[in-house]
Rosetta silent file (secondary structure, phi, psi, omega in degrees, C-alpha in Angstrom):
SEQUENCE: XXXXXXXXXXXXXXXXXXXXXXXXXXXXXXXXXXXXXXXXXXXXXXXXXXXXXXXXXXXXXXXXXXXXXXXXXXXXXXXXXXXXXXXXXXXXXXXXXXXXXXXXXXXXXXXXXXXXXXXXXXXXXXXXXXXXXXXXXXXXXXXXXXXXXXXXXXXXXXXXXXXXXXXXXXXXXXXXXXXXXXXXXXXXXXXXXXXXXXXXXXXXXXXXXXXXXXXXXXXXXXXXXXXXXXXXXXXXXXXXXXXXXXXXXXXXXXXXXXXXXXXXXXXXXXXXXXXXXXXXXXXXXXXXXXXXXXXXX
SCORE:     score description
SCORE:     0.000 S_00000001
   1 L     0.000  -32.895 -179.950  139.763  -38.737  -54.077 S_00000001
   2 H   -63.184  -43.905 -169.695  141.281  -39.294  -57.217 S_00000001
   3 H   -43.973  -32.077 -174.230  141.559  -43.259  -56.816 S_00000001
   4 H   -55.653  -82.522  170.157  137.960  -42.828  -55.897 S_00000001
   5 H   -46.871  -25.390  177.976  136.813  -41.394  -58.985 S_00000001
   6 H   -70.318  -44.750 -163.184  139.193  -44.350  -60.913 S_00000001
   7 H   -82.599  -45.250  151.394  137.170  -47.152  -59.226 S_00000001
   8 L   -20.159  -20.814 -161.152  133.821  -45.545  -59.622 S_00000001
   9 L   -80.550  -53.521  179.949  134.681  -46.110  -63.279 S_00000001
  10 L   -67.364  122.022  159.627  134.426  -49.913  -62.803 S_00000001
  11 L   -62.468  -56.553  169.692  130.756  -50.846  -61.890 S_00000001
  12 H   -73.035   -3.185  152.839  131.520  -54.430  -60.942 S_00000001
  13 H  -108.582   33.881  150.607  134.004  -53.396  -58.272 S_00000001
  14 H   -98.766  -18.717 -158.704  131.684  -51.317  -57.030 S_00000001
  15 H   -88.133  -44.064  171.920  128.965  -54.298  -57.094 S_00000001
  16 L  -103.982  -11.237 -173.789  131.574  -56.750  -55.318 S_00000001
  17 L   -90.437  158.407  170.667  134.279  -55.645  -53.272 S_00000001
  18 L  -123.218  156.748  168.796  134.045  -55.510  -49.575 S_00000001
  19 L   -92.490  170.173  171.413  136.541  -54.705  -46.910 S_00000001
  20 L   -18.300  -38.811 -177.434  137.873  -57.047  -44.627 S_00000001
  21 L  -105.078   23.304 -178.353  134.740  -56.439  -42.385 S_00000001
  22 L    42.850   44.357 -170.972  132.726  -57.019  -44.825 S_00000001
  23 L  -112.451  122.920  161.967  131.402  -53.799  -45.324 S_00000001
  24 L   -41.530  157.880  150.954  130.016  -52.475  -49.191 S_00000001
  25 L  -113.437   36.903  113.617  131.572  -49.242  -50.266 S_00000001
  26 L   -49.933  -22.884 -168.844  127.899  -47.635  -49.876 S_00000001
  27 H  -110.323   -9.641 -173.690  128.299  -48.447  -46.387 S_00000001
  28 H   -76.086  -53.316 -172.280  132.017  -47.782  -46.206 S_00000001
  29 H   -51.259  -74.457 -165.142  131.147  -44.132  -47.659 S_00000001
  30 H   -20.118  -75.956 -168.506  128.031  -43.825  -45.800 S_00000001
  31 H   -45.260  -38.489 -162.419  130.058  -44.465  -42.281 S_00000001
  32 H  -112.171   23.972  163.056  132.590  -42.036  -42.901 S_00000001
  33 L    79.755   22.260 -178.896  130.268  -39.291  -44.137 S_00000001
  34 L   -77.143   70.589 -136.010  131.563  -39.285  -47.717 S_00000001
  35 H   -83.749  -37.368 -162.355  128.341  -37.245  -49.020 S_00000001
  36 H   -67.435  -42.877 -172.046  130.222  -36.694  -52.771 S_00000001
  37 H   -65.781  -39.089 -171.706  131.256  -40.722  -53.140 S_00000001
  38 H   -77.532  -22.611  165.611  127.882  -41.818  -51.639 S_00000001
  39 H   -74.997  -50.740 -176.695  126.267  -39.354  -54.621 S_00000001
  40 H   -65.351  -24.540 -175.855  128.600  -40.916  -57.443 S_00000001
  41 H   -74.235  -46.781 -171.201  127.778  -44.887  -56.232 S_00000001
  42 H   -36.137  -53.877 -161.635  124.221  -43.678  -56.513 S_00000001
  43 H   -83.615  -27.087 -175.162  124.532  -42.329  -60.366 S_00000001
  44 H   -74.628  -12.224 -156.918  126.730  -45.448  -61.053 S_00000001
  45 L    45.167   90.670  170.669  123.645  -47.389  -59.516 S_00000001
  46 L  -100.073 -175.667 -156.113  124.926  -49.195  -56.908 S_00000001
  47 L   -86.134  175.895  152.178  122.681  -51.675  -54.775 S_00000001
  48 L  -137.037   17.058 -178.808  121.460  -49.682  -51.991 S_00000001
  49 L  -102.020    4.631 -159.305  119.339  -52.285  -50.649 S_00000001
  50 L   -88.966  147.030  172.638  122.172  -54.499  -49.040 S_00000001
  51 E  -111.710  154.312 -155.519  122.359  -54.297  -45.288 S_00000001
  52 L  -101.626  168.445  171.064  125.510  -54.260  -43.269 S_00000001
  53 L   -30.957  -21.718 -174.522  126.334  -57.253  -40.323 S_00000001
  54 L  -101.828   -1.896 -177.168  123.972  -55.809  -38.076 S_00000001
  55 L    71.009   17.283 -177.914  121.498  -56.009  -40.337 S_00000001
  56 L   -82.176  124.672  150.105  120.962  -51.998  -40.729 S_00000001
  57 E   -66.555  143.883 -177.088  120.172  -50.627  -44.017 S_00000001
  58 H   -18.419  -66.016 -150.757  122.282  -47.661  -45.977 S_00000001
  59 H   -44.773  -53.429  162.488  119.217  -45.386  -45.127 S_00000001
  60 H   -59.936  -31.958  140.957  119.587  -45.909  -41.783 S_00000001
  61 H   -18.215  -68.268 -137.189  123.082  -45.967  -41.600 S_00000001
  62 H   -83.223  -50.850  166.870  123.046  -42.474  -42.552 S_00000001
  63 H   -46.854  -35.148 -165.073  120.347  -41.323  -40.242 S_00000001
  64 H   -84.028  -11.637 -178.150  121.161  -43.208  -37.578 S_00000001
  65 L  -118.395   16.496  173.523  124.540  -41.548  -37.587 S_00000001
  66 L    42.573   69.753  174.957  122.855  -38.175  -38.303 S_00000001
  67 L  -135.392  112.653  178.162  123.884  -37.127  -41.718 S_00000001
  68 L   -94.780  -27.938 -167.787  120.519  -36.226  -43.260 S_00000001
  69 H   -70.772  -40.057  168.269  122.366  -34.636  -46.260 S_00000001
  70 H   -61.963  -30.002  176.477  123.331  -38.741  -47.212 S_00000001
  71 H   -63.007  -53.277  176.503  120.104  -39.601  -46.437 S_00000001
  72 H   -34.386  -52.326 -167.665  118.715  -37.255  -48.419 S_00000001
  73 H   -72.995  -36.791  170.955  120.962  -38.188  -51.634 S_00000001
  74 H   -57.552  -44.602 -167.730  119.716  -41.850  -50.948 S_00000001
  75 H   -66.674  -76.183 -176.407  116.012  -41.033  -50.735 S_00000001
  76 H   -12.603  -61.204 -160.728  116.991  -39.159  -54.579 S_00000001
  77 L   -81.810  -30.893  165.501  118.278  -42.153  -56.041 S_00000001
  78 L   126.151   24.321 -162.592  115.083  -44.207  -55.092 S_00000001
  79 L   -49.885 -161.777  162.017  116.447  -45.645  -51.820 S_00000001
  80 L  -143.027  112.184  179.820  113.261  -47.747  -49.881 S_00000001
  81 L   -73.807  -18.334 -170.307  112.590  -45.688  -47.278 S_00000001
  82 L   -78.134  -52.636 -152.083  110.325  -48.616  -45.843 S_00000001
  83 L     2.928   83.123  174.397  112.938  -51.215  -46.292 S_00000001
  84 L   -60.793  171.966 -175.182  111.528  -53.914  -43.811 S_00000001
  85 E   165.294  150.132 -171.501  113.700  -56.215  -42.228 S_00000001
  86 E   -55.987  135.558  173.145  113.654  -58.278  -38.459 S_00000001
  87 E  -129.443 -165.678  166.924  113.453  -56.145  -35.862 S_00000001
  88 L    -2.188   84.547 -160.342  112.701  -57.111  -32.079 S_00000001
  89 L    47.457   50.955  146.158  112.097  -60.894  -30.983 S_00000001
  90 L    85.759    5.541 -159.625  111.480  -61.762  -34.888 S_00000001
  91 E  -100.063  173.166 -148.882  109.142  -59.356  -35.517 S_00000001
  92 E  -100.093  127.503 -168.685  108.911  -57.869  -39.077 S_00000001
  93 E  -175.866  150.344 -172.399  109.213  -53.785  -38.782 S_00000001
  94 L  -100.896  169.764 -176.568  109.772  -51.111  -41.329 S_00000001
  95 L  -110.135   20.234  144.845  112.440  -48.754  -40.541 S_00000001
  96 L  -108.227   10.679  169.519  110.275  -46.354  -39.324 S_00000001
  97 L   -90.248  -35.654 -167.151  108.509  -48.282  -36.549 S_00000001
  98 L   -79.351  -10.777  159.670  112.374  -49.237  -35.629 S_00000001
  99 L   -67.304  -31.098  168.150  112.895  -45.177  -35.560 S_00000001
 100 L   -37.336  -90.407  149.868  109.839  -45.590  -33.185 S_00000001
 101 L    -6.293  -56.261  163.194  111.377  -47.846  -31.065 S_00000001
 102 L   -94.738   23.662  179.392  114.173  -46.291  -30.337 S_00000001
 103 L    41.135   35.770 -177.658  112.605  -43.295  -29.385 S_00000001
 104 L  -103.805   97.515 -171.273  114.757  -41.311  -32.219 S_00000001
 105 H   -75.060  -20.446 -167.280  112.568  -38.683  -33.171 S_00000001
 106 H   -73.725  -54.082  177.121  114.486  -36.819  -35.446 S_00000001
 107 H   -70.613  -19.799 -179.503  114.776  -39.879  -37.715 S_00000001
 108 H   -58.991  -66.288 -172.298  110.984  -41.030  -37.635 S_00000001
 109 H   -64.348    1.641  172.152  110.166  -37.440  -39.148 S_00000001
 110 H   -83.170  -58.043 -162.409  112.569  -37.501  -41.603 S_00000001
 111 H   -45.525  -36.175 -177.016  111.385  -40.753  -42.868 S_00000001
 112 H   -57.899  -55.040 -153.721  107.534  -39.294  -42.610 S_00000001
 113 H   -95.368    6.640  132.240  108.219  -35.709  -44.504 S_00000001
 114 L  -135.821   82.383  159.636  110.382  -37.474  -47.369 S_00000001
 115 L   -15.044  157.542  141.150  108.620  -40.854  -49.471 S_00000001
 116 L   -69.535 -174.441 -176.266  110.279  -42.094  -52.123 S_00000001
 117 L   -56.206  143.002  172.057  110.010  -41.883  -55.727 S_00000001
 118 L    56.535  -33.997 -166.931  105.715  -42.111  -56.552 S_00000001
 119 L   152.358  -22.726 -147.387  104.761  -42.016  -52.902 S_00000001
 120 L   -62.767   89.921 -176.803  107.043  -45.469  -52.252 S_00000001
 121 L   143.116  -49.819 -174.463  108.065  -45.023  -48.464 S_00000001
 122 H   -83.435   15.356  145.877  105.133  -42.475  -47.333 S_00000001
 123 H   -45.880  -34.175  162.841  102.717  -45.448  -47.177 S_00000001
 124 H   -76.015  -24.592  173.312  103.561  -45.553  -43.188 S_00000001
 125 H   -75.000  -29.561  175.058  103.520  -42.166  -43.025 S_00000001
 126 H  -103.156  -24.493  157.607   99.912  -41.857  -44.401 S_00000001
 127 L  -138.966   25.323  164.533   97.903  -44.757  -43.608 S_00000001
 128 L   -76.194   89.959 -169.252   99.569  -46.966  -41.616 S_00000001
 129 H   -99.529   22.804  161.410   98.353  -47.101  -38.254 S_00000001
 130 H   -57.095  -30.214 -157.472  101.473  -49.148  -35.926 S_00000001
 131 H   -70.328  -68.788 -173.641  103.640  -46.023  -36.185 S_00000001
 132 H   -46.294  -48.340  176.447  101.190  -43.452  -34.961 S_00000001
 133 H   -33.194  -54.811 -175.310  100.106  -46.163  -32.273 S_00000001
 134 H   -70.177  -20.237 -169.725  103.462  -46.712  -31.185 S_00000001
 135 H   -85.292  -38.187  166.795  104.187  -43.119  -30.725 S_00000001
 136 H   -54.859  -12.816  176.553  101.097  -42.427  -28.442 S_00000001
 137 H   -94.571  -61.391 -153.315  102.209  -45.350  -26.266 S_00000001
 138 H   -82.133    4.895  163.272  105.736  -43.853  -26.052 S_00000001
 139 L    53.825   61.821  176.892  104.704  -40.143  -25.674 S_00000001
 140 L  -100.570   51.190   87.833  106.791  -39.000  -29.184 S_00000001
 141 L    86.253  -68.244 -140.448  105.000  -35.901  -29.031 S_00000001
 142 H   -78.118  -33.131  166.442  106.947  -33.855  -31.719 S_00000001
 143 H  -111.318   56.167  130.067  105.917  -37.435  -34.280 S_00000001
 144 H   -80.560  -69.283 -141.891  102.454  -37.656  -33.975 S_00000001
 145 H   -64.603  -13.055 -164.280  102.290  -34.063  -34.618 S_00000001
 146 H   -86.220  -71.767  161.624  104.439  -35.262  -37.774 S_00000001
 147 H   -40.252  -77.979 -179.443  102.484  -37.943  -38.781 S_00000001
 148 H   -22.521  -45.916 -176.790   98.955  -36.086  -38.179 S_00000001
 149 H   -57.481  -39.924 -162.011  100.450  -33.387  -40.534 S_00000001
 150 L   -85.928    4.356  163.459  101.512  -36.282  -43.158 S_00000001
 151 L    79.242   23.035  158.281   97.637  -37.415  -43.477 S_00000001
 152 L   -36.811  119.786  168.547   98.172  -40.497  -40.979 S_00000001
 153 L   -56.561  104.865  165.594   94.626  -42.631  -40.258 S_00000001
 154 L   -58.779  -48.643 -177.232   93.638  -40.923  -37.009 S_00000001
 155 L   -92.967   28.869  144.778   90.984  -43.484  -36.492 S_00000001
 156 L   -24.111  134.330  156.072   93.202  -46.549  -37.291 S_00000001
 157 L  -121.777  165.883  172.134   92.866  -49.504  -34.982 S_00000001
 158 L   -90.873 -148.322 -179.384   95.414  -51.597  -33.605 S_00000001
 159 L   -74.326  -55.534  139.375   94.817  -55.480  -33.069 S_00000001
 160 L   -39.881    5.026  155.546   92.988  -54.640  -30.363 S_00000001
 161 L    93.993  -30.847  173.606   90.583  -52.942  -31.708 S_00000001
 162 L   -53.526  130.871  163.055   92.298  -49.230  -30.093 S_00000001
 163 L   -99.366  176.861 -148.814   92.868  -46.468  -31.768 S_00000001
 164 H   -58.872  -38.046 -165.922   96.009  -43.713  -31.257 S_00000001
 165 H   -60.292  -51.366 -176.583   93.615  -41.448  -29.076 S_00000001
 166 H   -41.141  -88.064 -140.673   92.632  -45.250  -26.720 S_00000001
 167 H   -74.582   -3.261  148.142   96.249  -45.982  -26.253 S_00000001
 168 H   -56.779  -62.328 -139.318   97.342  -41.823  -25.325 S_00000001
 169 H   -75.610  -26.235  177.838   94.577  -41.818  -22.914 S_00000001
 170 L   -79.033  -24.950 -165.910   95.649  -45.390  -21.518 S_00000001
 171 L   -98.904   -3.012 -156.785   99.565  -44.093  -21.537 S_00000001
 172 L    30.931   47.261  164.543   98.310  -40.890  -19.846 S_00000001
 173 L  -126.289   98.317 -163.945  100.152  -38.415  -22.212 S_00000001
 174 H   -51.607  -43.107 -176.566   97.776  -35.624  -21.774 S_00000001
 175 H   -65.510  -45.147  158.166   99.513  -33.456  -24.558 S_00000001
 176 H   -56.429 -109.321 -138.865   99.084  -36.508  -27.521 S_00000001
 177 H   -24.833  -55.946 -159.868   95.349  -36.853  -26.259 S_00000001
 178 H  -101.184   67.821  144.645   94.501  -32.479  -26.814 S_00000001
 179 H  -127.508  -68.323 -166.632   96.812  -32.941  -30.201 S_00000001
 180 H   -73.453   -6.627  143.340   94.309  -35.573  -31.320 S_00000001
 181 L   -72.411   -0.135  163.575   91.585  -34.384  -30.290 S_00000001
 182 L   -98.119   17.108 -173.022   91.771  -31.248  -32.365 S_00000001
 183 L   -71.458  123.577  161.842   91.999  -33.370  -35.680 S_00000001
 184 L   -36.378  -52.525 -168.874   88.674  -32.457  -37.462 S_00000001
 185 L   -51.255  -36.226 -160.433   88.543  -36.201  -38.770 S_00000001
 186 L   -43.708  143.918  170.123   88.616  -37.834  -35.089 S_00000001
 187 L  -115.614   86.950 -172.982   85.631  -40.415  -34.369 S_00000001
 188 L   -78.102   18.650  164.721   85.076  -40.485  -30.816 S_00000001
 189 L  -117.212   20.822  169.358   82.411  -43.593  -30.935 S_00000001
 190 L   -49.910   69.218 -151.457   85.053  -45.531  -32.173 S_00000001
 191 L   -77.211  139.378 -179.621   84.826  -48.948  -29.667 S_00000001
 192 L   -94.063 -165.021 -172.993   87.977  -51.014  -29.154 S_00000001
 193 L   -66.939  -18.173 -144.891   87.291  -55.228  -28.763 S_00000001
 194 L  -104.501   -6.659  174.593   86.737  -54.506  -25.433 S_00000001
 195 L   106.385   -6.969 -150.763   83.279  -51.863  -26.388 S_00000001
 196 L   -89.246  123.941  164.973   85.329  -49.343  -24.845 S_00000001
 197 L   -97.586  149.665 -169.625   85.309  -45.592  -26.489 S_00000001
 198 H   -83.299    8.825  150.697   87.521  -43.620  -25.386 S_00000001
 199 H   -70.326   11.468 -170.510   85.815  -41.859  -22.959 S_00000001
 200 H  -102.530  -19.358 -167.830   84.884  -45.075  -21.516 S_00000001
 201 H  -101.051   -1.486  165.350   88.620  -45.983  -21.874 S_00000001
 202 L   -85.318  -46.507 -179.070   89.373  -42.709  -19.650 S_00000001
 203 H   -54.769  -66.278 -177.588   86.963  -43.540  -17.141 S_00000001
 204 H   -43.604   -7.575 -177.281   88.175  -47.209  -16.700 S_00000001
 205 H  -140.999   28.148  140.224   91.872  -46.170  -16.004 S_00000001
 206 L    80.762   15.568 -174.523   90.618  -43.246  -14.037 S_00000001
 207 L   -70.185   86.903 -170.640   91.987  -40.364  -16.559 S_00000001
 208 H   -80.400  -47.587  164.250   90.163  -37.626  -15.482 S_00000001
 209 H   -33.504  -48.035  172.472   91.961  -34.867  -17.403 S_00000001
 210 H   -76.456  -50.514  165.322   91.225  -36.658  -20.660 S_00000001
 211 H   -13.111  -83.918  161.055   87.609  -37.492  -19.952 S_00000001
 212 H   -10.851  -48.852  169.340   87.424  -33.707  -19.535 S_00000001
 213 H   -82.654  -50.681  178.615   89.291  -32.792  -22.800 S_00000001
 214 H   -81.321  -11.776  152.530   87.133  -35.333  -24.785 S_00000001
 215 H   -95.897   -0.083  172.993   83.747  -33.662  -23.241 S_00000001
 216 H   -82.719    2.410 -170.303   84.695  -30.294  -24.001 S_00000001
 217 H  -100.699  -64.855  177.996   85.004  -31.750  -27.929 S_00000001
 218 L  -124.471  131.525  179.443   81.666  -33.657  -27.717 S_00000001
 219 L   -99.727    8.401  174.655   79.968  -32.836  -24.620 S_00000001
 220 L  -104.199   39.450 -162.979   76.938  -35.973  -24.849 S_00000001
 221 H   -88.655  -61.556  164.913   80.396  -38.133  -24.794 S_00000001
 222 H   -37.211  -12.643 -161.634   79.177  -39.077  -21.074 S_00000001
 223 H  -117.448    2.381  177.419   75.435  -40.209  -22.165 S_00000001
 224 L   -64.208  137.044  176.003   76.842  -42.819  -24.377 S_00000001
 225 L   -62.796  166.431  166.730   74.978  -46.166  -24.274 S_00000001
 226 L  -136.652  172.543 -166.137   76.716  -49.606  -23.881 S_00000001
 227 L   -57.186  -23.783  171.372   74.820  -52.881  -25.222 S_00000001
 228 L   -59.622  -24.050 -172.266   73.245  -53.207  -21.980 S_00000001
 229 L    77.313   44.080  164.629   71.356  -49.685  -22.392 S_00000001
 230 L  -118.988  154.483  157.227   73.653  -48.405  -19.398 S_00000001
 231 L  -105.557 -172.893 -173.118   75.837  -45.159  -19.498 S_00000001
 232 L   -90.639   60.590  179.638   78.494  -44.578  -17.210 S_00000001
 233 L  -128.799  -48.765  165.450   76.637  -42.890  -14.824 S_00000001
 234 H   -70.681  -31.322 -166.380   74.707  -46.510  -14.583 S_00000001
 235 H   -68.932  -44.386 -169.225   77.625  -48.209  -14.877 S_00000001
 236 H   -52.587  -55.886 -174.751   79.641  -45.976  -12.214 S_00000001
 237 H   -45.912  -34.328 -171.908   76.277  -46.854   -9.681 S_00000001
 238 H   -95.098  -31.201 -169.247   76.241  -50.351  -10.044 S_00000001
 239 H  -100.029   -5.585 -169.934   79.975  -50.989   -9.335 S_00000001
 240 L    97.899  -30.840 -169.879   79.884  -48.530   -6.370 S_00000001
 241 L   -43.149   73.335  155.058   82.685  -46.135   -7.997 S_00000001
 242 H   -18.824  -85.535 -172.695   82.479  -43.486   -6.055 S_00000001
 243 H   -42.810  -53.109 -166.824   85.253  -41.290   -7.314 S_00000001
 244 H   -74.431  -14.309 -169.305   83.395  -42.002  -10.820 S_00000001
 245 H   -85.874  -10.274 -166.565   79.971  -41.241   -9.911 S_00000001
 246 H  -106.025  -32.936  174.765   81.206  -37.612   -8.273 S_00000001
 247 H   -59.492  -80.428 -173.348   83.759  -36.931  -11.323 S_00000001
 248 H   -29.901  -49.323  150.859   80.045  -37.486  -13.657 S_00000001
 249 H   -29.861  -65.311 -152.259   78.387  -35.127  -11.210 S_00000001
 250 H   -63.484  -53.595 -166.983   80.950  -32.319  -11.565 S_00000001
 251 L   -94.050   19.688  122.357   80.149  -32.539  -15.175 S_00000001
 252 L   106.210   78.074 -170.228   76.695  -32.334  -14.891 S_00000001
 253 L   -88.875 -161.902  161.021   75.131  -35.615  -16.984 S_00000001
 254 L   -72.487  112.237  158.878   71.892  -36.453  -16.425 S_00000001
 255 L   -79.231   16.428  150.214   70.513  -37.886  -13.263 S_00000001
 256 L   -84.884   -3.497 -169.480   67.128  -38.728  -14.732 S_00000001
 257 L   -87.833  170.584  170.548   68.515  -40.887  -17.547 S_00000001
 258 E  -121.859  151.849 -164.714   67.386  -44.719  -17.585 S_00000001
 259 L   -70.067  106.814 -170.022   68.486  -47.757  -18.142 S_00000001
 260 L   -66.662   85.664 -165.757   67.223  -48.761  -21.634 S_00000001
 261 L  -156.364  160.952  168.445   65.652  -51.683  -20.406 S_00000001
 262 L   -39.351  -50.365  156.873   62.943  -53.735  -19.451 S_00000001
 263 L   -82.044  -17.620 -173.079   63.096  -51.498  -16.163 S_00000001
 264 L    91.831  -11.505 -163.763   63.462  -48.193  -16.528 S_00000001
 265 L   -42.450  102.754 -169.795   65.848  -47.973  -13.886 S_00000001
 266 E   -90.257 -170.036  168.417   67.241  -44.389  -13.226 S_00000001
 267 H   -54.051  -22.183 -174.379   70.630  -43.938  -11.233 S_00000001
 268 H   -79.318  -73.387  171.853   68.975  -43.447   -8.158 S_00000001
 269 H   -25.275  -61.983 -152.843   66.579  -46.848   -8.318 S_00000001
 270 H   -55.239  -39.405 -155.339   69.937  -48.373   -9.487 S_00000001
 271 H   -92.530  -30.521 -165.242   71.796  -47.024   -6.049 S_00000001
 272 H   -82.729  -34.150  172.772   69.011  -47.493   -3.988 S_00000001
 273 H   -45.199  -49.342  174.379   68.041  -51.187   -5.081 S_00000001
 274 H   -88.165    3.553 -178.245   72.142  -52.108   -3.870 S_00000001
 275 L    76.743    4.086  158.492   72.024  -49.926   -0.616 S_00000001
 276 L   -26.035   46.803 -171.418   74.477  -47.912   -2.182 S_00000001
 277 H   -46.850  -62.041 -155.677   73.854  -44.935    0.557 S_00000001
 278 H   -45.687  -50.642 -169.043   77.061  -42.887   -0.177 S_00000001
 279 H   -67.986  -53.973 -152.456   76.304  -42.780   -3.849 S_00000001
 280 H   -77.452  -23.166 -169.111   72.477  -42.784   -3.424 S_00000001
 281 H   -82.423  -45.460  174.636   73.142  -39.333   -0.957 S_00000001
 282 H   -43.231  -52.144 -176.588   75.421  -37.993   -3.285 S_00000001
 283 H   -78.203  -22.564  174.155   73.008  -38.115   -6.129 S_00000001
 284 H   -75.498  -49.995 -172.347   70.102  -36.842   -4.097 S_00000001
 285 H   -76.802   -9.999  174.205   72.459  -33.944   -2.962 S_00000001
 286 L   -83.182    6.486  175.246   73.136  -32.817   -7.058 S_00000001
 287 L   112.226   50.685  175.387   69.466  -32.864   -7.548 S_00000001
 288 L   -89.208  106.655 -172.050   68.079  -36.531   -8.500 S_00000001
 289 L   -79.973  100.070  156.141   64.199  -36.291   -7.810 S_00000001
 290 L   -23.366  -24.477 -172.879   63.324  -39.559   -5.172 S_00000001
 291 L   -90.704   10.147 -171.249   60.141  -39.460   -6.826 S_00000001
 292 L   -87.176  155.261 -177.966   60.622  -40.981  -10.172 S_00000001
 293 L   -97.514  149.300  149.130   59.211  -44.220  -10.952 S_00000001
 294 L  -114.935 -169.861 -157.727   60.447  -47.000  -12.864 S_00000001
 295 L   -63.622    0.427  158.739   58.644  -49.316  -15.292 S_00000001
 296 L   -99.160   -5.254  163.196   56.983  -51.686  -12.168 S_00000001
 297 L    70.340    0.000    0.000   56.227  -47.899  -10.778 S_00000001
């Protein structure tokens, strides 16, 4: 330790030497858990931005090798908790989407619960929305709730046009979906590219559980319109979808509404026009009155 403290003295061999592997001694320290030496390179200001052969930064280094107390001391000193840098097939990632990634939960919340110096780092954690995304496709449970906490855009979209709630309810991980649906903030008429909200994105991949969970939040969620002037009650009729037209029963929408259109068309006209018996019997047996007219009467 003493030699330690001798070399520490010099600032340019802290700035140039490497070992043999071509490893800094921030990264020398780092690896072998050296939490006092990795505090004195700091106060000497040493680079902390240089990445090792593998292309991992200090921060990660330290995390990734689970010493939060080095992380910690990095973070002090003004580390960049963001530090981007290639991740996966070329693509450009922060090193909390690459905590993401690796399904390492423990380091994604550490990066979310401590920014840098001014805020410098908790930009992914508060409005960024790849992070949250990716953790609703990968069912990270414990960082969503992490993020959500951290003021993360619930109603973010991704390039598609999805938002975190689309892409639970598409990944079926029921427990993300009833997280995010108790956020005050949520916007459930939120449309991805494809028009789909997500209870429209529950129906289409047959998520019944969520559907459910997102009409006990807004219960007209089912009566929503599409450009056509159909809900899914029209839509379910017209495609035949049984199983969707009996799920819509159970939850009692309206079988009187009509197709905001030149016709008037209600679900019944609609089943009876395609010969749709099963559906047209079905709808008769929850109560659908035969006698309604549409706009040719």
């Amino acid at each position: 330790m003493f030699s330690i403290k001798i070399l520490l003295k010099f600032n340019e061999v802290i700035s140039i030497h490497r070992t043999p592997d071509n490893e800094t001694c921030l990264q020398l320290a780092i690896k072998n858990r050296l939490t006092v030496v990795v505090e004195a390179l700091c106060q000497k200001g040493v680079d902390m931005s240089i990445s090792d052969a593998s292309g991992n930064a200090p921060l990660w280094l330290a995390l990734d090798g689970g010493d939060e107390d080095i992380a910690s001391i990095l973070v002090r000193y003004g580390v960049d908790t963001d530090s981007w840098g290639e991740g996966p097939e070329g693509c450009y990632q922060t090193l909390l989407h690459k905590a993401i990634d690796e399904n390492n939960q423990s380091v994604a919340c550490f990066l979310i619960q401590r920014p840098g110096p001014g805020g410098r780092g908790g930009e992914e954690a508060r409005d960024q929305a790849s992070p949250l995304h990716l953790c609703c496709q990968w069912g990270l449970e414990d960082v969503v709730r992490t993020l959500v906490e951290h003021g993360a855009n619930i109603n973010a979209k991704d390039s598609e046009g999805k938002t975190p709630l689309h892409v639970a309810i598409e990944n079926s991980h029921h427990s993300i979906t009833c997280l995010l649906l108790c956020h005050p903030g949520l916007d459930l008429s939120i449309r991805d590219k494809s028009s789909l909200t997500p209870f429209a994105s529950a129906m289409s991949c047959k998520n019944e559980r969520a559907a459910r969970a997102i009409l006990d939040k807004m219960p007209t969620a089912a009566e929503q319109y599409d450009k056509r002037g159909r809900n899914f009650l029209h839509l379910a009729v017209e495609k035949g979808d049984l199983e969707a037209i009996l799920f819509l029963l159970s939850v009692g929408v309206d079988l009187g509404s009509r197709v905001r259109d030149a016709s008037q068309a209600t679900p019944l006209h609609l089943a009876a026009e395609r010969g749709l018996e099963l559906p047209l019997r079905n709808l008769l047996l929850a109560g659908a009155r035969p006698d309604e007219r549409d706009a040719h009467r």
